[in-house]
C-alpha positions as CSV (number, residue, x, y, z in Angstrom):
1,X,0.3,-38.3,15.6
2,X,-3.5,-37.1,16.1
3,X,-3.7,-36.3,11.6
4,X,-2.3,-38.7,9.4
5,X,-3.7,-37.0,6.2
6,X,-1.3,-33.9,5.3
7,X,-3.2,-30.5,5.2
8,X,-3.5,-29.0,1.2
9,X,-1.7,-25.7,2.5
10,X,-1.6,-22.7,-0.3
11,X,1.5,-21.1,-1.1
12,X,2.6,-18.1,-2.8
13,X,3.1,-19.4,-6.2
14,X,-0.6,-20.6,-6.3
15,X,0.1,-24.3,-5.6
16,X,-1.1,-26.4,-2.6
17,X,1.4,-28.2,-0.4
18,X,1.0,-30.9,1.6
19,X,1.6,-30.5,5.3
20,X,1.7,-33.4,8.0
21,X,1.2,-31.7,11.4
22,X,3.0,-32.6,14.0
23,X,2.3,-34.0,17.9
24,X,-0.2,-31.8,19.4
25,X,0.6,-29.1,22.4
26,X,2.4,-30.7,24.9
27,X,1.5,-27.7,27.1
28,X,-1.3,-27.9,30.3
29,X,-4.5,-25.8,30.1
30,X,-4.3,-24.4,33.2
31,X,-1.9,-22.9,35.5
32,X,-1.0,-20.8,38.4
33,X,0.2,-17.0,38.1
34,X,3.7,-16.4,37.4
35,X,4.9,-15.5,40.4
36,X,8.5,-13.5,38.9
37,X,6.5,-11.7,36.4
38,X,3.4,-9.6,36.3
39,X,1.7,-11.0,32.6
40,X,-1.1,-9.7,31.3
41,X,-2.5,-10.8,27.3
42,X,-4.4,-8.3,26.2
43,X,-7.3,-10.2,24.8
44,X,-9.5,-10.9,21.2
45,X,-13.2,-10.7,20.8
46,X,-15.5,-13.0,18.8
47,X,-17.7,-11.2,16.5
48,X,-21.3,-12.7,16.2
49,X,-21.0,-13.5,12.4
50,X,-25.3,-14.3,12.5
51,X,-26.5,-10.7,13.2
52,X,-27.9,-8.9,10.6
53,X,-25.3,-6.0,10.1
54,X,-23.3,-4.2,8.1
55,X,-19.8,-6.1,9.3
56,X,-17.6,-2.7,7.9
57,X,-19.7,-0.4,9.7
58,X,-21.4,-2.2,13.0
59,X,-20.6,-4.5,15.8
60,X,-21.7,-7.5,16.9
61,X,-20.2,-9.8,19.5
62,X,-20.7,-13.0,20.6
63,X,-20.7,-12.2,24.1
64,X,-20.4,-16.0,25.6
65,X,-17.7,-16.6,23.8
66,X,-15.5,-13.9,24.1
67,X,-16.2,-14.3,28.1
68,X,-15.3,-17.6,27.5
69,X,-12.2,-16.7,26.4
70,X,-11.3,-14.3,29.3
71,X,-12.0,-17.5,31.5
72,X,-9.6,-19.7,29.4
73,X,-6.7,-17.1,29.7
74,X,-7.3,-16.7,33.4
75,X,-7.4,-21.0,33.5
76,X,-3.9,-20.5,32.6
77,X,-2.8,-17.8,35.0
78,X,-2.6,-14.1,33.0
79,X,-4.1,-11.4,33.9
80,X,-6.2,-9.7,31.1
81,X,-5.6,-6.6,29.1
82,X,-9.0,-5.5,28.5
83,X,-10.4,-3.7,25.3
84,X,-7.3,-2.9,23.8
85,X,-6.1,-2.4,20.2
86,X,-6.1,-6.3,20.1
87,X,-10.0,-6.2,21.0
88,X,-9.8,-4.3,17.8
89,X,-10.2,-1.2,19.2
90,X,-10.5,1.6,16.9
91,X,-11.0,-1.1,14.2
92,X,-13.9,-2.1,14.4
93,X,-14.9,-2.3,18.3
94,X,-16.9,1.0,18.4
95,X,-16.9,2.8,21.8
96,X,-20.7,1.6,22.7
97,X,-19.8,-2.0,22.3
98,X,-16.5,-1.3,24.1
99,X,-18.6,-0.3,27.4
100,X,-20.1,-3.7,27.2
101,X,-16.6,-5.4,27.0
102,X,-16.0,-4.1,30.0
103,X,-19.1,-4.1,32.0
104,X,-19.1,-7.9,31.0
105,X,-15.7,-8.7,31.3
106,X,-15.3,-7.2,34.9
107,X,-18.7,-9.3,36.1
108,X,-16.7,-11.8,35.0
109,X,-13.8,-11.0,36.8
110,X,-15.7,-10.6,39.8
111,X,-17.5,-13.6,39.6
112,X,-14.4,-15.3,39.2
113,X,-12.8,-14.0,41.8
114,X,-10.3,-12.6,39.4
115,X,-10.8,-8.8,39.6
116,X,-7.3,-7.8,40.8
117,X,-6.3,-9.5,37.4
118,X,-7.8,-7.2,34.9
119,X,-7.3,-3.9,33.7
120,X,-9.2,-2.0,30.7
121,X,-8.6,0.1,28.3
122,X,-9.8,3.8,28.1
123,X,-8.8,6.2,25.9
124,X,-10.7,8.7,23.5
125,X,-11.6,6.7,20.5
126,X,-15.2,8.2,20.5
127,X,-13.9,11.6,20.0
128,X,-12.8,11.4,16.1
129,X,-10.7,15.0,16.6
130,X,-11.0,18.3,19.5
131,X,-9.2,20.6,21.3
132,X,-6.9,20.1,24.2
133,X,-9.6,20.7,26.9
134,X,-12.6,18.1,24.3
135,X,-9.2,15.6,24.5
136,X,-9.2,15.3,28.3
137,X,-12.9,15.7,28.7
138,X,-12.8,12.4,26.4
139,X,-9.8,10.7,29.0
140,X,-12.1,11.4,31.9
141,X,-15.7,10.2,30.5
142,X,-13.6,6.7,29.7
143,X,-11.6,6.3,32.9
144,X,-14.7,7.4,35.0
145,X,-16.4,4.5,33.2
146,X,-13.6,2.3,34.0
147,X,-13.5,3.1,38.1
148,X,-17.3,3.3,38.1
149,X,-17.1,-0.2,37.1
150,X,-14.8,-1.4,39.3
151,X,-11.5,-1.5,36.9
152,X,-8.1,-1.1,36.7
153,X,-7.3,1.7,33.8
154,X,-4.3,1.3,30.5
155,X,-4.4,4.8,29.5
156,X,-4.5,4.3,25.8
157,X,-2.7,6.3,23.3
158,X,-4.9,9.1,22.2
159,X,-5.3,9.3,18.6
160,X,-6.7,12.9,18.5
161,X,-4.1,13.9,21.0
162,X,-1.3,13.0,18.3
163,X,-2.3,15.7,15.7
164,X,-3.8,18.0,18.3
165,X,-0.2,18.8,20.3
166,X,1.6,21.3,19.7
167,X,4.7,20.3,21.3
168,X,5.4,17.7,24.5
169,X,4.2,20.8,27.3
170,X,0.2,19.8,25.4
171,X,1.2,16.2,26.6
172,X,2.5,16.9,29.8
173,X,-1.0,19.4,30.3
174,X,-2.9,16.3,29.2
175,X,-1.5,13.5,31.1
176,X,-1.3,15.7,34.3
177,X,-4.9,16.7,34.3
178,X,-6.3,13.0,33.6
179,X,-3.6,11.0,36.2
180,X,-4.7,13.4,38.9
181,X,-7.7,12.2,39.1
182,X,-7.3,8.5,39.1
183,X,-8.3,6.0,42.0
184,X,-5.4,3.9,41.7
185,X,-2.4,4.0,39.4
186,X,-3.0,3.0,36.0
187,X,-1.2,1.8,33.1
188,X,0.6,3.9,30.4
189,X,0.6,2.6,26.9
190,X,3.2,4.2,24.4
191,X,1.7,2.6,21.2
192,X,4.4,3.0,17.7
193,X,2.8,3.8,14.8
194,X,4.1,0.7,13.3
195,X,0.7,-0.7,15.1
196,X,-1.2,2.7,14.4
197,X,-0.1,5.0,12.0
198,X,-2.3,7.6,13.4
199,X,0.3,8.2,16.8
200,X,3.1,9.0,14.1
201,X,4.6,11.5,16.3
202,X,3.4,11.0,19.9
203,X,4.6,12.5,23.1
204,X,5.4,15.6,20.4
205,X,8.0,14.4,18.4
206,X,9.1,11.9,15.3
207,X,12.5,11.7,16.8
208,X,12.3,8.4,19.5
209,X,14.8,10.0,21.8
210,X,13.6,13.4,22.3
211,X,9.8,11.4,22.7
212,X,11.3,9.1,25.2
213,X,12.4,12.4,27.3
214,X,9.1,13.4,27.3
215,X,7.6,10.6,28.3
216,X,9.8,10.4,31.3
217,X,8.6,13.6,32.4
218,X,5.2,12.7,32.1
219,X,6.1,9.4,34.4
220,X,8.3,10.7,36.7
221,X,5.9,13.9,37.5
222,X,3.3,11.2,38.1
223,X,4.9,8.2,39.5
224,X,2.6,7.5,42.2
225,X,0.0,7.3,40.2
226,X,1.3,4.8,37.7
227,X,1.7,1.3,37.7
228,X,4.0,1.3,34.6
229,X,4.1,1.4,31.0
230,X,3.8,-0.4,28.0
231,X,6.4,0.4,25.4
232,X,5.0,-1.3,22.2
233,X,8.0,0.3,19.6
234,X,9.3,-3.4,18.6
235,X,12.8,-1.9,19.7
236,X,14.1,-3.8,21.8
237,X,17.6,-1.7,22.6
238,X,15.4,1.5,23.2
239,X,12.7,-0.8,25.6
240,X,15.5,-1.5,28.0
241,X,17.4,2.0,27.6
242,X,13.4,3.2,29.0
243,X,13.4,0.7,31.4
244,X,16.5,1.5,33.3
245,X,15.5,5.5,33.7
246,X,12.0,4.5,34.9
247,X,11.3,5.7,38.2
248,X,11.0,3.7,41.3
249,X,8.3,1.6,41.6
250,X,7.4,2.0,38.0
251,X,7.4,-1.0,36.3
252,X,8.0,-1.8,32.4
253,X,5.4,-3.7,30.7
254,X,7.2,-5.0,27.3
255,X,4.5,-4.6,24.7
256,X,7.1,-5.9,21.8
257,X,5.9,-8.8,20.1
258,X,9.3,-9.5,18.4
259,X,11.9,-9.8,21.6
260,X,9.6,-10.6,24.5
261,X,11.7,-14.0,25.7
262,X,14.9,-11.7,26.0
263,X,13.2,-8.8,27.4
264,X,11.1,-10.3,29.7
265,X,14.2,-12.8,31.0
266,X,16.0,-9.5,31.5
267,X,13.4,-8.1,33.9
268,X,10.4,-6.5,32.5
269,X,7.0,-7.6,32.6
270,X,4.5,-8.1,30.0
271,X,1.2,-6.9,28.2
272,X,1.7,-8.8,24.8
273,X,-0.9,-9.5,22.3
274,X,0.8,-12.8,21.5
275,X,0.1,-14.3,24.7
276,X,-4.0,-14.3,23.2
277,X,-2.5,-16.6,20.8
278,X,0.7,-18.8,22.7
279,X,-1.0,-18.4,26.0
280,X,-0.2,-22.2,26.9
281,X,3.3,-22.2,25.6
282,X,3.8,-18.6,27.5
283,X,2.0,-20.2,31.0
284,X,4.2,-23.2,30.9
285,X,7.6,-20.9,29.8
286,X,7.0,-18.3,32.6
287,X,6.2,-21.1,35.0
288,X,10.0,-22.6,34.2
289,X,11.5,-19.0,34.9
290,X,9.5,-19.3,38.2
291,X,12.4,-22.4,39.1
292,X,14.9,-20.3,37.2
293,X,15.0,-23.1,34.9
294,X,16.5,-20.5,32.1
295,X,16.9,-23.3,29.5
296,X,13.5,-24.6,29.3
297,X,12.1,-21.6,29.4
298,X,14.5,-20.5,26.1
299,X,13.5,-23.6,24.4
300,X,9.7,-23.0,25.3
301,X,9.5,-19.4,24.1
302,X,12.4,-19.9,20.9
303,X,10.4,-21.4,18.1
304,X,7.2,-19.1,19.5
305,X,8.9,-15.9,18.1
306,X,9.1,-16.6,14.5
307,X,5.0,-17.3,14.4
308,X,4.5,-13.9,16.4
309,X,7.2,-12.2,13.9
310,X,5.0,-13.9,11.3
311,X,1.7,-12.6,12.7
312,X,2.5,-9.0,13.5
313,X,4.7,-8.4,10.2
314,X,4.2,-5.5,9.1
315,X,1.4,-3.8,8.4
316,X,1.6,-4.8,11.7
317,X,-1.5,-3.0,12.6
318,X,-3.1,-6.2,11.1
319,X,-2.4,-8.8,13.6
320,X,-5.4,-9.4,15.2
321,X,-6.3,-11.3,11.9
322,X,-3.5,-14.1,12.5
323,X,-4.4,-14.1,16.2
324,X,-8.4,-14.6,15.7
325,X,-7.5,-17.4,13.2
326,X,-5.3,-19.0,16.2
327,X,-8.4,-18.9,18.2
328,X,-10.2,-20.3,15.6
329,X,-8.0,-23.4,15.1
330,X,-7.7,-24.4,18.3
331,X,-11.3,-24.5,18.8
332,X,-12.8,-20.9,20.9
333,X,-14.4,-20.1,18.3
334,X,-16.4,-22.0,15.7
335,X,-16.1,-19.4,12.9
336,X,-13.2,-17.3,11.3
337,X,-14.9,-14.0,11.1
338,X,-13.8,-10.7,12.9
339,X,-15.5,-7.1,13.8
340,X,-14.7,-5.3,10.6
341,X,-14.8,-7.7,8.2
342,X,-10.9,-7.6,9.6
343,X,-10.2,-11.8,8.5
344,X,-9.5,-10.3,5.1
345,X,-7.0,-8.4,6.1
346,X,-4.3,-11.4,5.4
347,X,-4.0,-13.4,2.8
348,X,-4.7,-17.4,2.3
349,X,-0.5,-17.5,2.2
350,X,-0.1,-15.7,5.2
351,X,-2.2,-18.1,7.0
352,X,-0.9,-21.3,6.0
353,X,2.4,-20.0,6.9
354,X,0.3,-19.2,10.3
355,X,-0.1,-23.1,10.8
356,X,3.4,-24.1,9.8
357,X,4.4,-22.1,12.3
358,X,2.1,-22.5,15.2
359,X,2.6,-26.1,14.8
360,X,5.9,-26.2,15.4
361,X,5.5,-23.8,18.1
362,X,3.5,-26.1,19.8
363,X,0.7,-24.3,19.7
364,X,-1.7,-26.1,18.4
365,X,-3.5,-28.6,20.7
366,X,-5.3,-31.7,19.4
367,X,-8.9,-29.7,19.2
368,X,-7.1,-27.7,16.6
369,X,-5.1,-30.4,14.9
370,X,-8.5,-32.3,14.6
371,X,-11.0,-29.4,14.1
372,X,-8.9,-26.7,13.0
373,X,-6.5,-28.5,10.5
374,X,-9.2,-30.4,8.9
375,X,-11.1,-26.8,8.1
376,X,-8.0,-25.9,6.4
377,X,-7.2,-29.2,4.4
378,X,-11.1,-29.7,3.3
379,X,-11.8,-26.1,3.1
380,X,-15.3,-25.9,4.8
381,X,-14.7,-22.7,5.6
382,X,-16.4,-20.2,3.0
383,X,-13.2,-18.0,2.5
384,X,-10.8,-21.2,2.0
385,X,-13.2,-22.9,-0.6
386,X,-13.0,-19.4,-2.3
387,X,-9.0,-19.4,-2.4
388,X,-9.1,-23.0,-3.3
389,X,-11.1,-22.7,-6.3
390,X,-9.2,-19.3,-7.2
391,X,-5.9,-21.4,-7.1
392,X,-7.1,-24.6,-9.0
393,X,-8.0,-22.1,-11.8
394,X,-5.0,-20.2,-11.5
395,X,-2.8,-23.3,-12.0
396,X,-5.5,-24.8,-15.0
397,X,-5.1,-21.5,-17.0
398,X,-1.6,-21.6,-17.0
399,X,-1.6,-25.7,-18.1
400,X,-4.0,-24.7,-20.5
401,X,-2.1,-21.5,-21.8
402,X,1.3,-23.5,-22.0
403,X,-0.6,-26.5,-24.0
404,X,0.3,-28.7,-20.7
405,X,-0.6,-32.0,-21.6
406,X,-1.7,-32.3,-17.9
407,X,-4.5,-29.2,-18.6
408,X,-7.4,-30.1,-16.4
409,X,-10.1,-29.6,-19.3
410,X,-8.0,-31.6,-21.8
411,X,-8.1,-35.1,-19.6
412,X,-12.1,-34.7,-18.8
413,X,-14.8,-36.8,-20.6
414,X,-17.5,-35.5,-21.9
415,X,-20.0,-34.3,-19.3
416,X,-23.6,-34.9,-19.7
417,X,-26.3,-31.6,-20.4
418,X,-28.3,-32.8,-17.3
419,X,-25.5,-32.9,-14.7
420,X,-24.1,-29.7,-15.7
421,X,-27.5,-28.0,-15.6
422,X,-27.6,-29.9,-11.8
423,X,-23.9,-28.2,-10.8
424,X,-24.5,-24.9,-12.1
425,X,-28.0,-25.1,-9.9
426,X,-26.1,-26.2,-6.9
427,X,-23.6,-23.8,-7.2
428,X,-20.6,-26.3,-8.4
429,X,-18.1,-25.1,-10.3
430,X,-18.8,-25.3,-13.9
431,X,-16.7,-28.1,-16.3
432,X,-17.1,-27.0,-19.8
433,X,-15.6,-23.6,-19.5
């Protein structure tokens, strides 16, 4: 046991339970590339909480550690799904800043001799709404970007295109135009609006099945020029249906954060958010499915999907919260703050469920058992002292309401003038209210 001390974890009735964490990641910190399986984790960023901004409006990264990041994930053998909706795209990663991902990220790449395992996002984020012909215009300005670079391109869900269609022949213009003039073949990414409400409707329709038909148009006129595709619906039975009508040579990159040990076992590849967070446990299981060993890799990946069923419940959109918090635990980053203002998008509860979870996943390695753990017992960090005192009151005001015996003011002596004058200068909470 690296903590002997239980962690004061909240809980939804307002109470703090005590948690004893268990033995620390058994999994290694580096590895080689999965060898059965193409895997990419598409990849956080670490906001620089010490500029001077406005955090809901602006952007400011903390460039060495979000490279440092990208080095960690490539230690363990992934390849990297650059400046996607996990990078916070479209919420709060502004196109500007998203240039500078990947200008950065690919030097990186390059440097490490890593550049065949990388691909970026481009999309049309900076165009807010346009016509067909503004929509495409948009595609090309960001893949250019991309191949200018150096890059491999995910063609991003468009969220202009969504409302902009007319019908699936607007798609099939769109896609057409902007795959025609790639270098190499690129990624698709079929985004659900479970994880963006804005695509409700993409490829031109709300009904799945006649949107899957459309899609497979779009892939099989342009086969040669793609890779594959990302199906992020959280459907497992309809990922596999896709899967087996792909063309030749296309491959299927799950993007479902509830059923990846199934669906990857059963043949597809991967572009997962959760690997940001699991990536040791996910090296070490896809290195067991490398030696066919089935069963390890079952019992690796099992107790993983309950903490990424956890972090991407619904509104799903919000999981980059639970997966920057990961991050922050196990020690990449020394603060829990996001682009956005985006760590307030989950609650205290949520989070402590978050280490439960991870710990029994195994995810949590002795940096964030002794680092990360303690921040959560002790509360250092601002947003946990806040909770903290917010539940203490909570549970005094009921005591106090109820004529509990037990009511915090009732069993305090007397406090002397000078020492509450001293708290209430420091900032402590106040006794005689």
């Amino acid at each position: 046991m690296i903590a002997t001390t239980p962690l004061q974890l909240p809980r939804g009735d307002g109470s703090l339970e005590p948690y004893t964490l268990g033995e620390p990641s058994p999994f290694p910190t580096s590895a080689d590339p999965p060898r059965t399986r193409v895997a990419y984790a598409a990849a956080h960023v670490v906001c620089d909480p010490l500029v001077d901004i406005d955090p809901w409006l602006d952007a400011a990264v903390d460039w060495e550690a979000t490279v440092a990041f990208r080095h960690h994930l490539w230690d363990l053998g992934f390849s990297i799904a650059e400046a996607m909706d996990t990078a916070q795209r479209g919420m709060g990663l502004d196109w500007p800043t998203t240039q500078e991902l990947i200008r950065r990220s690919l030097a990186a790449a390059r440097n490490a001799h890593a550049l065949d395992r990388i691909a970026c996002g481009a999309g049309t984020d900076h165009l807010a709404s346009g016509t067909l012909d503004e929509i495409i215009g948009a595609y090309e300005e960001q893949c250019a970007f991309v191949e200018q670079h150096g890059g491999r391109i995910i063609l991003m869900a468009s969220r202009a295109l969504a409302p902009a269609a007319r019908g699936p022949d607007d798609y099939l213009r769109v896609y057409d135009r902007v795959l025609s003039q790639v270098r190499q073949p690129v990624i698709l990414h079929w985004l659900g609006d479970m994880f963006d409400p804005s695509l409700t409707g993409y490829w031109g329709s709300r009904d799945l099945d006649a949107a899957t038909e459309t899609c497979l148009t779009v892939l099989r006129a342009n086969a040669s020029k793609i890779d594959g595709i990302k199906v992020s619906l959280l459907d497992d039975a309809r990922e596999i249906a896709l899967r087996d009508r792909l063309p030749s040579g296309v491959r299927m990159y799950t993007g479902d954060d509830f059923n990846y040990p199934s669906l990857i076992e059963s043949g597809s590849d991967a572009l997962l958010g959760i690997f940001d967070a699991i990536a040791p446990a996910a090296a070490a299981a896809l290195a067991a499915l490398d030696k066919d060993d089935r069963d390890r890799y079952r019992e690796i990946f099992a107790p993983t999907v309950a903490l990424s069923r956890h972090i991407f419940k619904a509104p799903t959109r919000f999981y980059k919260t639970g997966v920057v918090f990961l991050a922050y635990l196990n020690g990449h980053q020394s603060h829990f703050r996001m682009l956005g203002g985006q760590e307030s998008a989950r609650s205290a509860v949520h989070l402590a469920e978050l280490v439960r979870l991870a710990d029994r996943a195994g995810v949590l390695p002795a940096l964030g058992l002794a680092r990360g753990g303690r921040r959560v017992c002790a509360h250092r960090h601002p947003v946990d002292r806040a909770v903290a005192r917010q539940s203490d009151r909570r549970r005094r005001c009921r005591r106090q309401r109820k004529g509990d015996p037990r009511s915090w003011a009732a069993r305090l002596e007397p406090v002397p003038r000078r020492l509450l004058s001293r708290c209430h200068r420091s900032g402590a909470p106040r006794t005689d209210r």
